[in-house]
C-alpha positions as CSV (number, residue, x, y, z in Angstrom):
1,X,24.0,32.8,14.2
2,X,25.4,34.9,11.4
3,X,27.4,33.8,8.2
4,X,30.0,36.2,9.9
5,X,30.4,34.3,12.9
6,X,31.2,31.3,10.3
7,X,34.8,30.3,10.0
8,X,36.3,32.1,6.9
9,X,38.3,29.2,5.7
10,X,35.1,27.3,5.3
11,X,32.9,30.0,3.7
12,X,35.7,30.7,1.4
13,X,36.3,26.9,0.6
14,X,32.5,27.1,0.2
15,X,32.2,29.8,-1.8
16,X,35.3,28.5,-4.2
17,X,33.2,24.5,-4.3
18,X,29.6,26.2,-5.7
19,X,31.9,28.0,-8.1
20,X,33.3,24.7,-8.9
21,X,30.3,23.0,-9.4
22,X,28.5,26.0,-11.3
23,X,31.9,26.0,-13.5
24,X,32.1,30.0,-12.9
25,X,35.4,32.3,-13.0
26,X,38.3,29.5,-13.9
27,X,38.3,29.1,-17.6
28,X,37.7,25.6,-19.2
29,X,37.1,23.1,-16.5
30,X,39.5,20.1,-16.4
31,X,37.0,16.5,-16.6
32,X,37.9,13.0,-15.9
33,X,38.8,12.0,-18.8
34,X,37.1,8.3,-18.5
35,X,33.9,9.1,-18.0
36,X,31.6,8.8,-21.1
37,X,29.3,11.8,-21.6
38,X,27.7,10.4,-24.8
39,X,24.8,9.2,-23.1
40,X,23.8,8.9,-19.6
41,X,23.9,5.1,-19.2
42,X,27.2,5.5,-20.7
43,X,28.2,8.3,-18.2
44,X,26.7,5.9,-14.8
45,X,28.9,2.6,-16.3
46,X,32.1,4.4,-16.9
47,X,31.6,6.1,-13.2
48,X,31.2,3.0,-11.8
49,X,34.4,1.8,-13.8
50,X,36.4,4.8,-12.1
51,X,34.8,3.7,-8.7
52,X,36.2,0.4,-9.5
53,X,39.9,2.0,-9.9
54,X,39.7,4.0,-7.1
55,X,38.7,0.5,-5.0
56,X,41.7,-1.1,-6.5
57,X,43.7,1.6,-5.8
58,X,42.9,1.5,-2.1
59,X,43.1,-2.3,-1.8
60,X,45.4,-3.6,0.9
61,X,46.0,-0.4,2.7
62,X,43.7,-0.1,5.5
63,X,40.8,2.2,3.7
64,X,37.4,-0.4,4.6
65,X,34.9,2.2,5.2
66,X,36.1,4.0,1.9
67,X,36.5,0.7,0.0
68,X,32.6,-0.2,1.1
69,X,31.1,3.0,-0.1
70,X,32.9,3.0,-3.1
71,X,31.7,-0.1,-3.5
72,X,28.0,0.1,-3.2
73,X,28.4,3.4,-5.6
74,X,29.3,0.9,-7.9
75,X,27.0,-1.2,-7.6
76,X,24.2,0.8,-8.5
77,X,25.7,2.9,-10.9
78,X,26.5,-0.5,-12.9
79,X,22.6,-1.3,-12.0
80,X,21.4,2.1,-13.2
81,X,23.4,2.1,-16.7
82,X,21.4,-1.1,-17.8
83,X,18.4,0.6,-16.9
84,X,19.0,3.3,-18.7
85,X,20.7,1.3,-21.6
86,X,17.9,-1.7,-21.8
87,X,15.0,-0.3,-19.6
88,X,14.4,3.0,-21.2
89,X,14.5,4.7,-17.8
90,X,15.7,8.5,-17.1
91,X,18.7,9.0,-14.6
92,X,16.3,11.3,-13.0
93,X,14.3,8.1,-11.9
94,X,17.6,7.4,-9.7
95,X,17.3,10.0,-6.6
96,X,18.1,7.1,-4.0
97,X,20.2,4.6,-3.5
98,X,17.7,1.7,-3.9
99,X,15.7,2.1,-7.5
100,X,18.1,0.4,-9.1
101,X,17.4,-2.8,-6.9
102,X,13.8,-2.6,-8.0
103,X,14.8,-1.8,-11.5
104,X,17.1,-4.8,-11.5
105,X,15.0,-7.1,-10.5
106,X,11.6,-5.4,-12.8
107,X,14.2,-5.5,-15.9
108,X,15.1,-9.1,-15.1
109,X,18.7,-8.3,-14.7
110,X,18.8,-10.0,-11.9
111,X,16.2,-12.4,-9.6
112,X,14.0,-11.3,-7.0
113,X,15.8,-12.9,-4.4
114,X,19.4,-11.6,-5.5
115,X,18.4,-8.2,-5.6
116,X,15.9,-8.0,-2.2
117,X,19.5,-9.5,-0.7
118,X,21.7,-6.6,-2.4
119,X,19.0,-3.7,-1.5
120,X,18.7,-6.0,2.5
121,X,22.9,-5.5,2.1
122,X,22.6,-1.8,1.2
123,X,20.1,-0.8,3.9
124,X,21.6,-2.6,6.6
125,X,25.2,-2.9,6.3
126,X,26.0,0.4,3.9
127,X,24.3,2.6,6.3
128,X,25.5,1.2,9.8
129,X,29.0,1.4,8.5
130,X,28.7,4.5,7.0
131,X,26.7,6.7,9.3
132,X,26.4,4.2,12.6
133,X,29.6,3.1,15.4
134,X,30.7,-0.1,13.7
135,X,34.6,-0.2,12.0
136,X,34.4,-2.2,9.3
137,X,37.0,-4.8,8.6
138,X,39.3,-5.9,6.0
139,X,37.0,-9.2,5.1
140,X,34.0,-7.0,4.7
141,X,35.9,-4.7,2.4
142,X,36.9,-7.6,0.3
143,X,33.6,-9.1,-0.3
144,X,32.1,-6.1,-1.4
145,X,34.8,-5.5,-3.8
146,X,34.0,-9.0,-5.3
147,X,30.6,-8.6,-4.8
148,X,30.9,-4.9,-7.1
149,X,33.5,-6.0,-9.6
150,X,31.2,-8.9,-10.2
151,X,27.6,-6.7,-10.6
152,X,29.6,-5.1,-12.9
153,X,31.0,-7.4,-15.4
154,X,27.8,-8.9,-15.5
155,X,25.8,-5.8,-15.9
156,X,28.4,-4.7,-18.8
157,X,27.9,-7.9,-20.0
158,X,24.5,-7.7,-20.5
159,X,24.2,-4.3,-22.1
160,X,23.8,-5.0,-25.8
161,X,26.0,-1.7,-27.0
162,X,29.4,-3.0,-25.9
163,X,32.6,-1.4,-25.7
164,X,32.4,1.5,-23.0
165,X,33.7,0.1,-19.9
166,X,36.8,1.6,-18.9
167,X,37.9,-0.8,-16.3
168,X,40.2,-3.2,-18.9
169,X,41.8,0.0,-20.8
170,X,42.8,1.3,-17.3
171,X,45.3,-1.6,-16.4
């Protein structure tokens, strides 16, 4: 199979999302403006901050699958900012989705039990209702906004430069 016999609305949508990404051909890109660039811990807490607002924005209108994966994102971005803020790791140590588990636990951010249960909730749950035949419901959605909003208060809590989450200054 050719890249002709591709359709062109998705090879030109493709074409226009690597130009995107590679900031080529449309003058100064526009960035989110909440998302701290200072330092990478910095950049991983406010990203899970505008994860966060996107959740609360969703709330209450139907979007579980969404609200779940946002949800988990947060998670471990929160976990990964105080290991890069407190543990002296590099966000290149973060190419899956279940360092920061180990990290969390290695840092004593959190206990051994409390994080083998979040990486057991990630590997079970995240990926059956994100890539297997369950719906997810409206009580699962919840919890896991709790459950995310809470890893992150804590985790901003507990990073000793204070003063970059986004999440209050957004209400």
């Amino acid at each position: 199979m050719s890249r002709e016999s591709d359709p062109q609305a998705i090879v030109d949508a493709l074409t226009a999302t690597i130009d995107a990404f590679n900031e080529e051909g449309y003058g100064v890109p526009t960035r989110e403006d909440a998302i701290n660039s200072d330092a990478d811990w910095k950049t991983q807490l406010t990203k899970a901050c505008r994860l966060l607002a996107a959740v609360d924005t969703l709330s209450d209108q139907g979007f579980y699958t969404a609200t779940i994966e946002l949800c988990f994102g947060a998670t471990e971005r929160s976990v990964e900012a105080y290991a890069l803020a407190e543990g002296g790791d590099d966000l290149e140590d973060f190419h899956d989705h279940t360092t920061c588990y180990d990290r969390a636990t290695a840092l004593g951010l959190l206990s051994e039990p409390t994080t083998r249960d979040l990486r057991q909730l990630y590997d079970t749950n995240r990926t059956d209702s994100y890539y297997g035949g369950r719906r997810p419901t409206a009580r699962q959605a919840d919890t896991m906004q709790q459950l995310a909003r809470s890893v992150h208060e804590y985790v901003t809590d507990q990073i000793r430069e204070g003063g970059v989450c986004v999440c209050d200054s957004l209400d």
